[in-house]
C-alpha positions in Angstrom: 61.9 -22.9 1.3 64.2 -24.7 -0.7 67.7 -25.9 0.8 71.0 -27.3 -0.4 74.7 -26.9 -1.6 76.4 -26.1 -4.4 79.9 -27.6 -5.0 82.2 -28.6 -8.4 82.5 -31.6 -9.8 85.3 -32.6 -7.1 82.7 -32.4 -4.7 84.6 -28.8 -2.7 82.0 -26.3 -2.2 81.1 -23.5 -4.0 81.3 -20.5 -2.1 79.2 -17.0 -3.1 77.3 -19.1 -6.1 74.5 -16.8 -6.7 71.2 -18.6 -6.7 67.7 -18.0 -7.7 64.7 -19.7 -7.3 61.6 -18.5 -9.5 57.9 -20.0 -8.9 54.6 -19.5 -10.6 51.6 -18.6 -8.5 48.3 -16.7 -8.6 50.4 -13.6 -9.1 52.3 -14.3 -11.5 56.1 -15.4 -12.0 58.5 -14.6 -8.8 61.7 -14.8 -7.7 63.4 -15.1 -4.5 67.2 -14.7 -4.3 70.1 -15.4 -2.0 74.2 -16.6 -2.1 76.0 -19.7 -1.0 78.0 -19.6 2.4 81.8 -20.7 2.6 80.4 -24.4 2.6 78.9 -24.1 -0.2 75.3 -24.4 1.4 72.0 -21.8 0.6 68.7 -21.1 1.9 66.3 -19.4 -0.1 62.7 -18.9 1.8 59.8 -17.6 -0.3 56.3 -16.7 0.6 53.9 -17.6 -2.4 51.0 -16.2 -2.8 47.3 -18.6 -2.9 44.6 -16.1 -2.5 42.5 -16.6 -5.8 40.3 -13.4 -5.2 37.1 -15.4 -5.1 35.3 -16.0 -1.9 33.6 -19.2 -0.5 30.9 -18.7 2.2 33.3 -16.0 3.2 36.4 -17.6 2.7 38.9 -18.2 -0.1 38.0 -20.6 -2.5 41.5 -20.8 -4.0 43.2 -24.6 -4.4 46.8 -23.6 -5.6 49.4 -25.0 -4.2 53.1 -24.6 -5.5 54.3 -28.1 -6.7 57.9 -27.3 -8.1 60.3 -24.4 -8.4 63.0 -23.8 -10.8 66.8 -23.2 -9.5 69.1 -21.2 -11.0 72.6 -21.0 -10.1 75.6 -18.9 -11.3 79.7 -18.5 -10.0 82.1 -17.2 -11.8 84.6 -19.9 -13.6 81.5 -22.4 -13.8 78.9 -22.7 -16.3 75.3 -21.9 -15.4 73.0 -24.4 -14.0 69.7 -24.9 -14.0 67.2 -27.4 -12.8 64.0 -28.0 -11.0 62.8 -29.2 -7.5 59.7 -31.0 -6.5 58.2 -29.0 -3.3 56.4 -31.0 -0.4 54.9 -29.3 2.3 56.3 -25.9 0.4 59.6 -27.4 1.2 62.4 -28.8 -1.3 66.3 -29.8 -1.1 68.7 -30.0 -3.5 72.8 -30.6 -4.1 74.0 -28.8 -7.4 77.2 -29.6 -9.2 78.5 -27.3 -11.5 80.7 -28.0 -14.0 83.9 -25.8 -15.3 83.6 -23.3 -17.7 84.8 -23.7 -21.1 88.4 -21.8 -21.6 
């Protein structure tokens, strides 16, 4: 799961920011999506998948483990950001600024 907020450079918060937060695991790239709330805050929760496909007296023999996870986050009137979070424990949090878009 990865947690945080989204606000502008004044620090308010940034409310319906879409946000995206892509991973790499045995399956491939994946996304997982969701939108800031009226305080600026998100929660985007994301199952990733370990199974390797090889077995191990009868279990799974796999090692992956998702260290890091790109974010992605978009609002109109604000440019794009993008950067990435360290996971621990599948777990990661995060405060983006975004900054005004060019007129």
């Amino acid at each position: 799961m990865v947690t945080g907020h989204v606000a502008a450079v004044d620090g308010q918060p940034i409310a319906n920011a879409g946000v995206a937060v892509s991973w790499s695991d045995v399956l491939g790239g994946r996304v997982a999506r969701a939108t800031s709330g009226k305080d600026g805050s998100y929660s985007v929760e994301f199952r990733a998948s370990t199974y390797s496909g090889q077995r191990l007296l009868g279990g799974d023999a796999c090692e992956h483990r998702i260290k890091s996870a790109a974010v992605d986050v978009i609002s109109e009137a604000y440019r794009p950001a993008h950067v990435m979070v360290n996971l621990e424990n599948g777990h990661a949090q995060s405060q983006i600024i975004l900054q005004p878009a060019r007129r």
